[in-house]
N, C-alpha and C positions, 0 to 999 in steps of 0.2 A: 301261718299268719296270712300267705298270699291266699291260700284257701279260702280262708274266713271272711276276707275283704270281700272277696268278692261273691259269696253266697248272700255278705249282709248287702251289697249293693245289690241285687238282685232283690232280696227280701224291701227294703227299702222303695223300690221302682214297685213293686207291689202295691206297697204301705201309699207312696204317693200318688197312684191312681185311684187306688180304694175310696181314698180320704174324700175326691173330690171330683168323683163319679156320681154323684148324688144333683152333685150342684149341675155338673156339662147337662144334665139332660132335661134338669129342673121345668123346664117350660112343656116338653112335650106330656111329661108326667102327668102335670096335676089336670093338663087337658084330659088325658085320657082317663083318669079318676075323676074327673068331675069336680076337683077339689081346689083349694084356696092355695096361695101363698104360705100362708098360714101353714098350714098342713102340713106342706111340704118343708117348710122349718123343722115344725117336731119332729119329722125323721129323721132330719139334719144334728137334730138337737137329743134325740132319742143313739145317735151313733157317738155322739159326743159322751153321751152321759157313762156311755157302755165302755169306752175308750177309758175315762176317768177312773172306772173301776179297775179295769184291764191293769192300767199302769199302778194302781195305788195294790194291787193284788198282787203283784206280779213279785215280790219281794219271800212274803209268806206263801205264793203256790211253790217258787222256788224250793222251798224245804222241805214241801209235802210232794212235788211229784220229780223235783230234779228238772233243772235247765232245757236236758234233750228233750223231756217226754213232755214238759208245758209247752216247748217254743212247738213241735212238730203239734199238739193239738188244736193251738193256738192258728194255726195254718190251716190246718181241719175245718175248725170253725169259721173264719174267715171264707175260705172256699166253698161252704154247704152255704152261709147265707149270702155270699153273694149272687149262687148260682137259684136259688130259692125266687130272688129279686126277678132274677133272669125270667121265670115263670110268670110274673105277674100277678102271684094271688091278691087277695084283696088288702085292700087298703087298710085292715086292721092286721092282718100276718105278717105286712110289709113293715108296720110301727113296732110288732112283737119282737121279729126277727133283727131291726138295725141293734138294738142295744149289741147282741152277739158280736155283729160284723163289727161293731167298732171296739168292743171287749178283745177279740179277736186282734184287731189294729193295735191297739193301746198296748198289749201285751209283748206283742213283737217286736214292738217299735223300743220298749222299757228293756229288753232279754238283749236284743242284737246289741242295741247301742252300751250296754254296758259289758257284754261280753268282747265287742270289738275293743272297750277300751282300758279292759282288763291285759286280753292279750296283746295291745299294741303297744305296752310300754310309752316307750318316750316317741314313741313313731305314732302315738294317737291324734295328733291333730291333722295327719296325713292321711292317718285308715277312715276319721271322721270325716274329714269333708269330699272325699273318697265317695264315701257311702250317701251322704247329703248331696252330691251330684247327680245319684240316681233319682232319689226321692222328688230333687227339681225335673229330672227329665220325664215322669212320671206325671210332674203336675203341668210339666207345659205341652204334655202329648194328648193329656187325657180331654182338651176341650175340642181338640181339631180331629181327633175320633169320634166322638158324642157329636159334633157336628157333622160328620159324614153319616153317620148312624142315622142320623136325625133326617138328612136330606134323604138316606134311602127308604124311612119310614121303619128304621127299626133300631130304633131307642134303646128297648130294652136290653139288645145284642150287649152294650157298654158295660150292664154289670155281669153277664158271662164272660169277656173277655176278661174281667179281673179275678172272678172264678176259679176259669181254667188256670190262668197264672200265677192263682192261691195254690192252684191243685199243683202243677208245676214245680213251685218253690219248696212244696212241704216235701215232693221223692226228691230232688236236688237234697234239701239237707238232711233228710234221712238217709240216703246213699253217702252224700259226702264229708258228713259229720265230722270234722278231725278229731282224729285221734288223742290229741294233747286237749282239746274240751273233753272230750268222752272221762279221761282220766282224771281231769279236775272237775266234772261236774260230779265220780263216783268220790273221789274224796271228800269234796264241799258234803252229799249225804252220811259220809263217816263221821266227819268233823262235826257235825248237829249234836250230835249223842254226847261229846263231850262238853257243850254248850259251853265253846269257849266267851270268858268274858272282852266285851270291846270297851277298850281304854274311853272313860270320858271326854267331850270337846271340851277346848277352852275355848273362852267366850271369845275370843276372837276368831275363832273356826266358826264357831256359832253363828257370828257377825257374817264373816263371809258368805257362809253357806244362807242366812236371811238374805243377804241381799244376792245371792245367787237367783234365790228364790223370787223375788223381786223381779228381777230382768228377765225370766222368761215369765214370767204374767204378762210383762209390760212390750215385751218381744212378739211373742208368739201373738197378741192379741190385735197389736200393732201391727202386723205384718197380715194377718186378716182382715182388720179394718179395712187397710190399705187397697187389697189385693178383690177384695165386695165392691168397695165403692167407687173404686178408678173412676169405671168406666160414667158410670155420672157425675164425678164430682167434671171430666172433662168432657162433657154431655154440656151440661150448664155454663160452664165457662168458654172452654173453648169454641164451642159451637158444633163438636163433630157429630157426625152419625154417631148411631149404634155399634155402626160393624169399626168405623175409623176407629172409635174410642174403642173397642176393644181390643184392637190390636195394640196399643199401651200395654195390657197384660203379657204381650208375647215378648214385651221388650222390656220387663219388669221379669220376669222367669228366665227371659234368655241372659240376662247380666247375672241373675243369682246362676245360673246353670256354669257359666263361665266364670265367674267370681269362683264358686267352691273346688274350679279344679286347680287353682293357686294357693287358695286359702290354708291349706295347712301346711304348704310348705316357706309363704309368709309369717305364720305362728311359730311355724319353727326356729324360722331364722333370729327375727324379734322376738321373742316370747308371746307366752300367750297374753297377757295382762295387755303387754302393748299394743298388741292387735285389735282388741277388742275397744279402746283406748280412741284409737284412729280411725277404726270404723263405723263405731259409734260417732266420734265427731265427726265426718267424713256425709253421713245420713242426716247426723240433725243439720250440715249448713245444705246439704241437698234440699230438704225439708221447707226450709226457711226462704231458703231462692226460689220455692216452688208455690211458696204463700203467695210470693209477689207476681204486681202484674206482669205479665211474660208471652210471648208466641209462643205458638203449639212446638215449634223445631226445639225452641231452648226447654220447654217444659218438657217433652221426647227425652232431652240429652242427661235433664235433672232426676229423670224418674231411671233410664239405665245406671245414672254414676248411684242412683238409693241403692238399687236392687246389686248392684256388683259390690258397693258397701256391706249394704246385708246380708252377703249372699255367704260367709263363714260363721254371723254371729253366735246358730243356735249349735253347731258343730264344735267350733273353739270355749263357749262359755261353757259347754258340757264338761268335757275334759277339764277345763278351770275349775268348774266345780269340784268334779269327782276327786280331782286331786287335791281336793282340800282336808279330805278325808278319805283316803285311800283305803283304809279296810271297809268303808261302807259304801262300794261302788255301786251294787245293785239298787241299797237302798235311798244314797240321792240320786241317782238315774233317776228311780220312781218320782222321787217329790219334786223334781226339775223338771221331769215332765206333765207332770200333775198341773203343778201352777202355770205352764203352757197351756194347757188346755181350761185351764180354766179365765185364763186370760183372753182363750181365744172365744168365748163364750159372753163374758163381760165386755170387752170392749169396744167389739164388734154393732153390740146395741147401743152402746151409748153414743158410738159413731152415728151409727143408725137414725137415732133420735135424735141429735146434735143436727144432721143434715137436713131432715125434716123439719125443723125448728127455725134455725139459721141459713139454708141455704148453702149451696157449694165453697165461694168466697172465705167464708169464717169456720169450715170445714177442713180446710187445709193450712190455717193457722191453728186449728187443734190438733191436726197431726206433727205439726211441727215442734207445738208444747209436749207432746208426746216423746217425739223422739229427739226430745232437749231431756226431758226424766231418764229416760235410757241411757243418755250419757253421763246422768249425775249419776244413778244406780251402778254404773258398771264401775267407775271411778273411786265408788265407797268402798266395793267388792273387792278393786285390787289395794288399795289403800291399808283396808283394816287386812287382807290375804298378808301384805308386807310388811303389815306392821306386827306379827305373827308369826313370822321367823328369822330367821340369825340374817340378819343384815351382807353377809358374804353371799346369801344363798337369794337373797331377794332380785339382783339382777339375770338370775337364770329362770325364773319365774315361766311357767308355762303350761 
């Protein structure tokens, strides 16, 4: 179990650099390709797409190659196109090649997170936000290397370092493979042949796991919005630089980074339902106080309390999920993570367009309508979860 923790955090500190190494470098790129904003989106958008499949695959590759032999190829792949990036070919091999790296991403990220929370038992909201630590420290490392990269005029170095640490991750868990997976990933291949039947939802599993599905569209999408646009929405308002306002980012990751190494042992305590409950509300009055007018110190102090809010929801609602349906771990892992990403795709532009429209001011009273939905959704989730089992068992909920 301690094994696995920590291969997947590792695997995870990968996944979080991978994801958003594209973006740290984004400026010197499209100079040296000659190319548009634009451009450099559909890569962005071409890694996204590839990621979608990754996770929406990852359920049916399962059956056909076995857990060990998808996740280590899945690492494979990951490390060939990151390292390919590293090369610099041209600006059509680079749009070929992202689908892979994020197929590659999507896949990993769909295997680990379900395998940690198969074998964590009732210890999963601990081995989650565990693993969800690295992925932050990944994401709040990966711009202040891309910037150093950048100052020494070598950019491109950024996606070989995630390369090599694809290449890294894949002999880690090929070497250290546990044993207790080895043996249940060759049984799960026994167990196909006799295609056991999986008992139907009732419609209130149903319910739940909808609007599970809900909160990470509206999560994930939500927390890219946020995390694109900081830095101008406090550009326009607040007045600061460039460089001021984006230091907001390091203070918006570094509360998630410290948020998630509490966080499951907060869910544990309370249950998961509740956590998610008061986190949620915790974010949307963050949210709300952030609409208003404010100094930069107090708008600093509202954007740490979001991000240390935030900073368990996608780790704890995971686990809420899968335990609503416990023999189909892999399979809502995938569709949990699906609608993450596809959240993180939609709502990212409509922010986008919303800011271009309206202006910063009325920008950050839609994210706050935002993350007012988030609170209704999660609230429906535990609502109909508890309305769904033996009333004795609803207080231990988690």
């Amino acid at each position: 179990m301690t094994r696995l923790v920590w291969l997947g955090c590792i695997a995870y500190l990968t996944i979080g650099l991978g994801q958003l190494v594209a973006g740290s470098v984004m400026e010197p790129m499209v100079r040296a390709y000659g190319i548009g904003y634009g451009d450099g989106g559909q890569l962005v958008m071409h890694q996204f797409l590839g990621g979608l499949a990754g996770t929406l695959c990852a359920p049916w590759l399962v059956r056909i190659a076995g857990r060990k032999r998808l996740l280590l190829a899945s690492f494979a792949l990951m490390a060939t196109a990151e390292l390919i990036f590293a090369l610099r070919p041209s600006w059509g091999i680079m749009l070929a090649v992202s689908p892979l790296a994020g197929f590659g991403f999507g896949t990993v990220e769909t295997l680990v997170g379900s395998l940690i929370i198969s074998a964590a038992g009732e210890k999963a909201n601990v081995a989650m936000s565990r693993v969800e630590v690295f992925f932050g420290v990944g994401a709040l490392t990966i711009p202040f290397a891309g910037a150093a990269l950048i100052q020494a005029g070598q950019w491109r170095l950024a996606f070989a370092c995630v390369g090599v640490l694809a290449a890294l991750t894949l002999g880690l868990w090929a070497v250290l493979w546990p044993g207790v997976l080895h043996s249940s990933d060759r049984a799960g291949r026994e167990s196909k042949r006799s295609a056991p039947t999986l008992l139907p939802l009732s419609a209130r599993t149903r319910l739940t796991l909808a609007a599970c599905a809900c909160f990470f569209f509206v999560y994930v999408g939500f927390e890219m919005s946020f995390v694109h646009y900081l830095p101008s929405l406090l550009v326009q308002t607040g007045g600061l630089t460039d460089a001021s306002a984006t230091l907001a980012l390091s203070v918006f990751w570094g509360a998630m980074t410290l948020g998630r190494l509490v966080a499951g042992q907060l869910a544990d305590r309370f249950g998961g339902a509740t956590y998610l409950i008061v986190s949620c509300a915790v974010a949307a009055a963050a949210f709300i106080l952030m609409s208003l007018p404010s100094g930069i110190g107090l708008t600093m102090a509202l954007i740490f309390a979001a991000g240390f809010a935030m900073s368990g929801m996608f780790a704890i609602a995971l686990v809420f999920g899968t335990r609503a349906a416990p023999d189909r771990t892999v399979r809502v892992t995938s569709i949990l993570m699906a609608c993450g990403l596809l959240g993180s795709a939609v709502l990212p532009r409509i922010t986008g367009g919303f800011l271009d429209r309206f202006d910063a001011a009325p920008t950050f009273f839609l994210l706050a309508g935002i993350a007012v939905l988030m609170l209704v959704i999660a609230a429906v989730a535990v609502a109909s979860r508890r309305a769904g089992r033996p009333e004795r068992a609803a207080a231990a909920e988690g």
